[in-house]
TITIDO-511082 format. One record per residue (C-alpha): residue in one letter; x, y, z. Coordinates in pm, whole numbers, padded with zeros to 5 digits, always signed. Layout:
% residues N
AXYZ;...
END
This chain:
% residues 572
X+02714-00682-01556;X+02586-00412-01332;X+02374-00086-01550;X+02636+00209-01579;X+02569+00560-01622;X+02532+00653-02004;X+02289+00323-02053;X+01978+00401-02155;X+01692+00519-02010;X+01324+00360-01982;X+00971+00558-01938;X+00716+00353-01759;X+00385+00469-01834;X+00084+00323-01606;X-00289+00401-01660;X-00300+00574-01986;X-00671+00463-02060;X-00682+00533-02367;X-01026+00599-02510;X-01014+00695-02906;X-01195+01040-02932;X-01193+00959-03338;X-01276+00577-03255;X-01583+00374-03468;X-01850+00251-03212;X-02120+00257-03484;X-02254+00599-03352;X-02286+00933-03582;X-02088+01101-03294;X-02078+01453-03212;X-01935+01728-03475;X-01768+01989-03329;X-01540+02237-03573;X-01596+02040-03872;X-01456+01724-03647;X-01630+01414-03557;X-01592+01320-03234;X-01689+01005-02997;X-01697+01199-02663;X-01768+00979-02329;X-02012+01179-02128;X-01913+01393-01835;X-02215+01243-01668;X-01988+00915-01635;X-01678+01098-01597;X-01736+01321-01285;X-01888+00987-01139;X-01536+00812-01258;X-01163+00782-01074;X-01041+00865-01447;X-01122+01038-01711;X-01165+00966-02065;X-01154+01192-02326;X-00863+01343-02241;X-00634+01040-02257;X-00564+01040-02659;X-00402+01415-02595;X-00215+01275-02234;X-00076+00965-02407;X+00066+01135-02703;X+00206+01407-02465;X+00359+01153-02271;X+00520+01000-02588;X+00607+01305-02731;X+00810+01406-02407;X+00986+01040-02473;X+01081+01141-02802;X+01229+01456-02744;X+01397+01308-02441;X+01575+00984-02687;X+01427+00752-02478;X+01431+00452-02641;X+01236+00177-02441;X+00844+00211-02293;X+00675-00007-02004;X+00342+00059-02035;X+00219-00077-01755;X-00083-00220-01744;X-00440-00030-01812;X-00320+00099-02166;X-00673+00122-02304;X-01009+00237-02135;X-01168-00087-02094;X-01034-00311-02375;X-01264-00260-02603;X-01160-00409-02971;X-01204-00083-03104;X-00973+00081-02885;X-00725-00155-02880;X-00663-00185-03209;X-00639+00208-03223;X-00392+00216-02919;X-00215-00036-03151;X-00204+00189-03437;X-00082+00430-03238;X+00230+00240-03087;X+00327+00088-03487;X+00363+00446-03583;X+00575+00587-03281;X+00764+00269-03309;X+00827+00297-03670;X+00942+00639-03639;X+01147+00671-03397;X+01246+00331-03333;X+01063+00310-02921;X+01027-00009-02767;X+00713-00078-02564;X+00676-00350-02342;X+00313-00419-02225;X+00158-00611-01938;X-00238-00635-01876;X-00394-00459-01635;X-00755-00479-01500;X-00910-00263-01773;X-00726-00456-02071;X-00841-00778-02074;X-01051-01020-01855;X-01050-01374-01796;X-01050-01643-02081;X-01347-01524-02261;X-01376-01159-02229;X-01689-00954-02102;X-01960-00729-02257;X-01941-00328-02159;X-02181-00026-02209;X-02047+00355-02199;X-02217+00648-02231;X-02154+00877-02523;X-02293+01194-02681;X-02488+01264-02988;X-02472+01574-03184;X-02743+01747-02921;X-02522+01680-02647;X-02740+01386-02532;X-02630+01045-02396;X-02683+00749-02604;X-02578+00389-02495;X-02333+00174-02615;X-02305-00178-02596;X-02138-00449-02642;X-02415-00754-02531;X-02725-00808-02727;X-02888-00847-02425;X-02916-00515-02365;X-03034-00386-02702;X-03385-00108-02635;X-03448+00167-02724;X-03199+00447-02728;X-02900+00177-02697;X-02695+00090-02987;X-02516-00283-02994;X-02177-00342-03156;X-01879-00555-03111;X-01671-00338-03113;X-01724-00203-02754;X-01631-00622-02668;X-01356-00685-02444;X-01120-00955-02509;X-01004-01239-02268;X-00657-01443-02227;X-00517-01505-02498;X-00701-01345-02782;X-00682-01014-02581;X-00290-01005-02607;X-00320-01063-03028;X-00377-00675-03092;X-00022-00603-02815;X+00180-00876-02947;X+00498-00760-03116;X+00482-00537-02770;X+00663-00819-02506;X+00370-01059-02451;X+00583-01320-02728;X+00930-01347-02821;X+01121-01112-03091;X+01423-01163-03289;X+01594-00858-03094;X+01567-00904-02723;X+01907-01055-02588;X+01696-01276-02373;X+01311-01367-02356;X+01159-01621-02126;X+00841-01711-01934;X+00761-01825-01581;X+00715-02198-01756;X+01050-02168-01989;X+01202-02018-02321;X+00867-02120-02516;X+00630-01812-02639;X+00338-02036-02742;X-00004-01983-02584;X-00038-02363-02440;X+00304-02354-02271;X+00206-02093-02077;X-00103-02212-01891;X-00171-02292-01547;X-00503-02443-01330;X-00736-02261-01067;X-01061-02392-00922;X-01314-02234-00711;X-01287-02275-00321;X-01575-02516-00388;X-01367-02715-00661;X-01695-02705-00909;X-01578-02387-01138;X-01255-02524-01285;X-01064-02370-01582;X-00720-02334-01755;X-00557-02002-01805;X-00286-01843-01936;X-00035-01638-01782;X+00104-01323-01937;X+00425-01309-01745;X+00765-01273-01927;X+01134-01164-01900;X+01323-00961-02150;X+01678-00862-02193;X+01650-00532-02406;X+01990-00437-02378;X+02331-00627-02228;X+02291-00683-01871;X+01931-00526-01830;X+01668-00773-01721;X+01285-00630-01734;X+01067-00862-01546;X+00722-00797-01663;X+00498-01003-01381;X+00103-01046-01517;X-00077-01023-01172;X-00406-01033-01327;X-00587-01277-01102;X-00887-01421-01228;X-01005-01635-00927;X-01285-01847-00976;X-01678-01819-00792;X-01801-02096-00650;X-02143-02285-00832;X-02223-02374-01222;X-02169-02120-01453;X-02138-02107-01841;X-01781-02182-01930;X-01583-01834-01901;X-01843-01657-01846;X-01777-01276-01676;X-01989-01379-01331;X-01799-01686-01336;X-01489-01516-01211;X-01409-01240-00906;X-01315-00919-01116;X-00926-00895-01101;X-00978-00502-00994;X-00907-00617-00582;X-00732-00925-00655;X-00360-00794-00745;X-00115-00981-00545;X-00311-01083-00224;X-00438-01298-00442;X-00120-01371-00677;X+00004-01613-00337;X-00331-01817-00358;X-00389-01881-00753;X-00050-01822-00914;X+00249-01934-00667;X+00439-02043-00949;X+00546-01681-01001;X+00680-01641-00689;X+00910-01923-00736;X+00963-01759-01085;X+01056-01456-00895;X+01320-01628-00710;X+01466-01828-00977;X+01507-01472-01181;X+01690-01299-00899;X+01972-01590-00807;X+02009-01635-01169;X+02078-01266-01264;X+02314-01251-00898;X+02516-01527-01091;X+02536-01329-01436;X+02555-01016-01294;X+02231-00843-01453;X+02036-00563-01303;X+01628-00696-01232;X+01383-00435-01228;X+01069-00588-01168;X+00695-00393-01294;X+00352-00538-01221;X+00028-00349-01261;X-00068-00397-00910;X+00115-00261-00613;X+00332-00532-00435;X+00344-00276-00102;X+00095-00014+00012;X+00185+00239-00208;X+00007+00501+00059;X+00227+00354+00305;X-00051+00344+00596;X-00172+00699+00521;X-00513+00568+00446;X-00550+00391+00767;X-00857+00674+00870;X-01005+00536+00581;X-01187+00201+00654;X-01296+00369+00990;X-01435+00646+00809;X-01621+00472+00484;X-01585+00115+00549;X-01435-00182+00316;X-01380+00111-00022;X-01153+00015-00303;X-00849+00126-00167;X-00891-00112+00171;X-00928-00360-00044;X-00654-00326-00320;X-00383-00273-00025;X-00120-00570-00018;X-00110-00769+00338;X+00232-00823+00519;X+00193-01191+00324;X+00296-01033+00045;X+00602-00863+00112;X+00764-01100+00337;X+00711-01364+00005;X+00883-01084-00216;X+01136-01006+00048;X+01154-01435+00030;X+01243-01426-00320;X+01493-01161-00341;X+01279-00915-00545;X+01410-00534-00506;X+01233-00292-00678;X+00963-00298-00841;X+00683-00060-01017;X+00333-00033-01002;X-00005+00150-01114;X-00350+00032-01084;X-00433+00328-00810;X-00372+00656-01001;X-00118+00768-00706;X+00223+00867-00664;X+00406+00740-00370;X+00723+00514-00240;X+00723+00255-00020;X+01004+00035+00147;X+01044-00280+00334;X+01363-00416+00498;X+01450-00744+00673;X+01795-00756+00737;X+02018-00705+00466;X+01718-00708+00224;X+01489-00440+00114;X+01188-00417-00066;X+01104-00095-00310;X+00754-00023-00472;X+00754+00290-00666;X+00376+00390-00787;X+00337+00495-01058;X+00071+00783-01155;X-00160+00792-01444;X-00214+00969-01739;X-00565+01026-01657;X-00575+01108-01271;X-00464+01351-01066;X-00163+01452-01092;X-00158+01295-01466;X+00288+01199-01446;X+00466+00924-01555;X+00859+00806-01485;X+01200+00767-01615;X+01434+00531-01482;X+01816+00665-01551;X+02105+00395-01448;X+02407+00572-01270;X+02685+00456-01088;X+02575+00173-00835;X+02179+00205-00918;X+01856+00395-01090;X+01729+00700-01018;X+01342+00739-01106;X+01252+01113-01224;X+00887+01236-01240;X+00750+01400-01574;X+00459+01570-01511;X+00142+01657-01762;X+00006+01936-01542;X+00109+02205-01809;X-00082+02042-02085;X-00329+02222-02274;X-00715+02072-02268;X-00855+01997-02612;X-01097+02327-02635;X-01331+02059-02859;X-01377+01900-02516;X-01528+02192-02307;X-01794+02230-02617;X-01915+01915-02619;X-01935+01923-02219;X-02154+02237-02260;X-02336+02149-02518;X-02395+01825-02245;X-02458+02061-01939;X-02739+02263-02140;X-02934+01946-02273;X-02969+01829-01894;X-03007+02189-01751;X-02711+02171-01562;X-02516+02473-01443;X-02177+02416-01657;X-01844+02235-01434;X-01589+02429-01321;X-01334+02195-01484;X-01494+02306-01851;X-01288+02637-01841;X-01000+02506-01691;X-00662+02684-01799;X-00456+02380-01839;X-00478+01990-01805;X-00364+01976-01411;X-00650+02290-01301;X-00905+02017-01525;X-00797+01697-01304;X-00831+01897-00962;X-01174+02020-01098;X-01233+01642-01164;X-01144+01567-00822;X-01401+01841-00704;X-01649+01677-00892;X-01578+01290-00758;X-01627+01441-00405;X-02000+01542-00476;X-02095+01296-00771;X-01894+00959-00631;X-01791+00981-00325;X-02017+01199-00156;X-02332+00930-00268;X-02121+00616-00253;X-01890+00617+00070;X-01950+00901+00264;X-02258+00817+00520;X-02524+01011+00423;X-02590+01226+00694;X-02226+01342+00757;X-02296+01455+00397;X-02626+01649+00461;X-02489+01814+00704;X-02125+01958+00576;X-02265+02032+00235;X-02250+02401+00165;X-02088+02498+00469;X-01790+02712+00507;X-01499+02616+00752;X-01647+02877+00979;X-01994+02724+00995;X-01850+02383+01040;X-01672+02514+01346;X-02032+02655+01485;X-02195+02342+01420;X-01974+02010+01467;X-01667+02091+01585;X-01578+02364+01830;X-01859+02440+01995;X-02066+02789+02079;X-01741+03036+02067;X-01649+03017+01723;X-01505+03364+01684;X-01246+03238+01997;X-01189+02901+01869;X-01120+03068+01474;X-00878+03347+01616;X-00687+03041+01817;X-00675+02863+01542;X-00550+03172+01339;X-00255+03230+01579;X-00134+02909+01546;X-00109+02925+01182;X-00018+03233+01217;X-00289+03420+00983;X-00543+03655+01031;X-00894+03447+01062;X-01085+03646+00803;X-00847+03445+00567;X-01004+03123+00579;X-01295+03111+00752;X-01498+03165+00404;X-01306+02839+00288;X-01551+02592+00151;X-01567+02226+00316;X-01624+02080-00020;X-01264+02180-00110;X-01105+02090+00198;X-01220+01750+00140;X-01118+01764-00225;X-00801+01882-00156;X-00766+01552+00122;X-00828+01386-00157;X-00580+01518-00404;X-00297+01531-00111;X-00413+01134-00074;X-00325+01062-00452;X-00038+01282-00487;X+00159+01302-00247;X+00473+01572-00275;X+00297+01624-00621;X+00030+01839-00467;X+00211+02064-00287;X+00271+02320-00600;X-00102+02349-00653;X-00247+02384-00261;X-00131+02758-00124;X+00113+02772+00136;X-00157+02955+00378;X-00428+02613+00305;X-00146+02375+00385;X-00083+02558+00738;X-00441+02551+00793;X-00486+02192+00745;X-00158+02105+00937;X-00372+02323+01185;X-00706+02156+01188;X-00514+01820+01214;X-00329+01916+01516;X-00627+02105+01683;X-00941+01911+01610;X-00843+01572+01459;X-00781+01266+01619;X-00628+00908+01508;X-00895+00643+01355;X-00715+00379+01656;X-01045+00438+01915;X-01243+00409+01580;X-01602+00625+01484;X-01859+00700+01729;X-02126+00723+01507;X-02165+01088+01538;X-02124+01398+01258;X-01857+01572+01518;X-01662+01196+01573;X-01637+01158+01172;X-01533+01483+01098;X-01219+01472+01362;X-01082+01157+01209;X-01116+01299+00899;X-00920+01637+00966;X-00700+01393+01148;X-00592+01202+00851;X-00437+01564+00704;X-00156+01471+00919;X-00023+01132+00741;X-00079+01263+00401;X+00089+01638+00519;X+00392+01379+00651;X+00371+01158+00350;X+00397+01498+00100;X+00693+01647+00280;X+00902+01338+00295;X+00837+01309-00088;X+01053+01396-00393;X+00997+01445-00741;X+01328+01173-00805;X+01451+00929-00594;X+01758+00728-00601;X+01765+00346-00582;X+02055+00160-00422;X+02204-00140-00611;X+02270-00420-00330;X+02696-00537-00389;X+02689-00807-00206;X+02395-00993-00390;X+02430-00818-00678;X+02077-00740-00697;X+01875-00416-00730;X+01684-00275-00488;
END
């Protein structure tokens, strides 16, 4: 039975991390319009790859926008709260009951890095703001109880399977509704028939764990396959059992490491896809982690440029895909990297479709909607650019800014939600990854300068004014235009054309895209010959990455359309 048009539609939702601005951490909190308020510091959030406060007003945007839309069914995948706390959780849960209840919405969850962590859990300590607009602490671990840092449990974050207890009703176990529910290890839901081994390469750090996976039929002919790739892999030595340092963090694990530690899902995988070819069902497949680059080799300046960063590291290897490709697996969703982006993979007859998924709380904050029509899906982007910023927000960030004698942010008087996340992005560049990836003297020497004195210093030499009007023919604009432009937001728009993809294009000026299609083509080079070590080397492999994003952009659209495959009878 093959989806028709007229079935219904599902939102998947990646990355909401949501934080509870009106959450209990056993803090006074900070009062702002007669409202109390438990604000995350923008100290922590320029210095972040999300932010934080903002996600309570994103996620019931995004669920608003579902409602007025009818859409009946919700992946939320993976990420859903800030970092698992209890507190937030069981908010986030609150939350879900009531749109549920309502309007009748049916989530289906999967754990993502942020939401839960190994079989015990871990301690965590954020920053929040008192009524002065100073930080105060906030901790889970006893251990870190001083002065100036309050302890609570609430700030805990749950491990396998206590962690799931708060998402329940939400996919992790059956429900007297679905058509069909199962699990890698069989129609069971209980905790101990879903458990599997993993040892450290040294076999001394052994444990059991459980495995989130599950498949649901939510309406006739529909199969959701909801694939936990939350690898918890093991350290070598003696450690307390389940402790955190016990494990590698799950954060650069994703399916690289789903091969090694959970093959079973893999053969899962394939057992899914023959069996819905036989019954005719339509498999969509989600994950939190991407099962292909989702940049789609963009990013390949980048580990010449700043080394082994978080990206290089959370990229799938060719492993992956030809295993997926193996197993008959079409399409499939992802999150994890706050980016937008598609990325195939054929052999033969087969093919292989990851669709990223943005998040709520990233440039550009988006999520999708999967619509069946005749002979496949087709996967529209909603956007949350237009969204207004809680004005109790900018406050509280002022109120910050003046306590530490700080000239306010930018991002504080932003017009709407999508100006605040490229102001965010402005802010990463200096407070993240200007101190933690960029080497430091490339940094002290571009800081401050316009594109003009970057010419005269690293780049083009003595003639500037030649080299500028050259460069202002070919993009066909008169040099006085851009030669004021600031480096900082050249780089922060690389950045935002990195995440986005054809999502940027709306908010970088048609005159600023020629220029950097410009500086790519004149200046920049590929990262193949890799980094001489000098300022003038870096900065050409840098313009020269423009180029792959630039492509990457223009080839991009806000919906795509997803073949079904006739003669298997699978999606892809």
């Amino acid at each position: 039975m093959m989806l028709k048009r007229g079935q219904p539609q599902i939102a998947v939702i990646a990355d909401a991390h949501f934080h509870d601005l009106e959450g209990d951490f056993d803090i006074p909190g900070i009062t702002i319009d007669g409202c109390r308020m438990t604000v995350r510091s923008w100290a922590e959030t320029r210095q972040s790859t999300r932010v934080f406060n903002e996600s309570a007003r994103a996620l019931s945007t995004a669920l608003d926008e579902v409602q007025q839309r009818g859409i009946r069914h919700v992946v939320l995948l993976g990420d859903y709260t800030d970092d698992g706390q209890r507190q937030t959780t069981a908010s986030l849960r609150r939350i879900l009951d009531r749109h549920a209840s309502k309007y009748g919405t049916a989530f289906y969850a999967l754990p993502g890095n942020h939401d839960i962590f190994g079989p015990e859990g871990r301690h965590h300590t954020k920053e929040f703001l008192d009524a002065s607009g100073a930080g105060i602490r906030v901790s889970s671990d006893p251990a870190a109880a001083a002065p100036g840092v309050v302890t609570t449990p609430r700030m805990y974050c749950e491990g396998y399977p206590k962690g799931l207890g708060p998402m329940a009703a939400y996919g992790y176990f059956r429900r007297p509704d679905y058509l069909h529910w199962e699990t890698p290890f069989g129609p069971c839901d209980s905790v101990e028939s879903r458990c599997y081994d993993v040892a450290s390469p040294d076999n001394s750090n052994r444990y059991t764990l459980m495995d989130a996976s599950y498949l649901v039929e939510p309406e006739p002919g529909l199969w959701l396959l909801m694939i936990d790739a939350n690898v918890f892999a093991p350290r070598d030595g003696q450690f307390v059992g389940g402790e955190e340092a016990a494990f590698v963090d799950s954060t650069g694990a994703g399916w690289n490491a789903m091969l090694r530690l959970k093959p079973f899902i893999l053969s899962w995988i394939a057992d899914v896809c023959r069996r819905a070819g036989k019954l005719g069902k339509t498999v969509l497949a989600f994950s939190h982690y991407p099962a292909l680059d989702p940049f789609d080799g963009a990013t390949g300046a980048e580990r010449v440029l700043f080394g082994e960063t978080n990206i290089a590291r959370r990229t799938p290897r060719d492993a992956v895909t030809e295993a997926l490709l193996d197993a008959g697996l079409g399409v499939h969703f992802s999150g994890h990297l706050h980016v937008e982006g598609v990325t195939r993979r054929r052999r033969g007859e087969r093919c292989l479709t990851n669709i990223a998924v943005p998040s709520l709380v990233a440039y550009p904050p988006a999520f999708k909607i999967i619509e069946p029509h005749e002979g496949g899906i087709g996967v529209d982007t909603v956007e949350l650019s237009a969204m207004t910023v809680d004005p109790r927000l900018s406050v509280a960030y002022q109120r910050e800014s003046t306590h530490l004698g700080e000239a306010p942010d930018a991002a504080f008087d932003a017009a709407d939600y999508g100006a605040f996340l490229r102001a965010h992005k402005l802010a990463l560049v200096r407070h993240r990854y200007f101190p933690k990836e960029w080497p430091q003297d490339v940094v002290t020497a571009i800081s401050g300068l316009t594109l003009e004195g970057l010419c005269a210093h690293f780049v083009l030499g003595k003639n500037v004014t030649l080299e500028l009007h050259a460069l202002a023919t070919e993009m066909q604009n008169p040099a006085e235009s851009f030669g004021h432009t600031r480096i900082i937001d050249l780089i922060a728009d690389w950045y935002c054309l990195r995440q986005a993809g054809v999502l940027a294009l709306p908010a970088i000026a048609p005159d600023r895209l020629r220029l950097y299609r410009a500086l790519a083509t004149r200046f920049g080079r590929g990262p193949e010959q890799g980094w001489d070590g000098s300022i003038a080397g870096f900065l050409s492999i840098f313009l020269g990455a423009f180029s792959p994003f630039l492509e990457r952009a223009e080839k991009g659209a806000r919906r795509i359309d997803v073949s079904l495959q006739p003669k298997t009878k699978e999606i892809v």
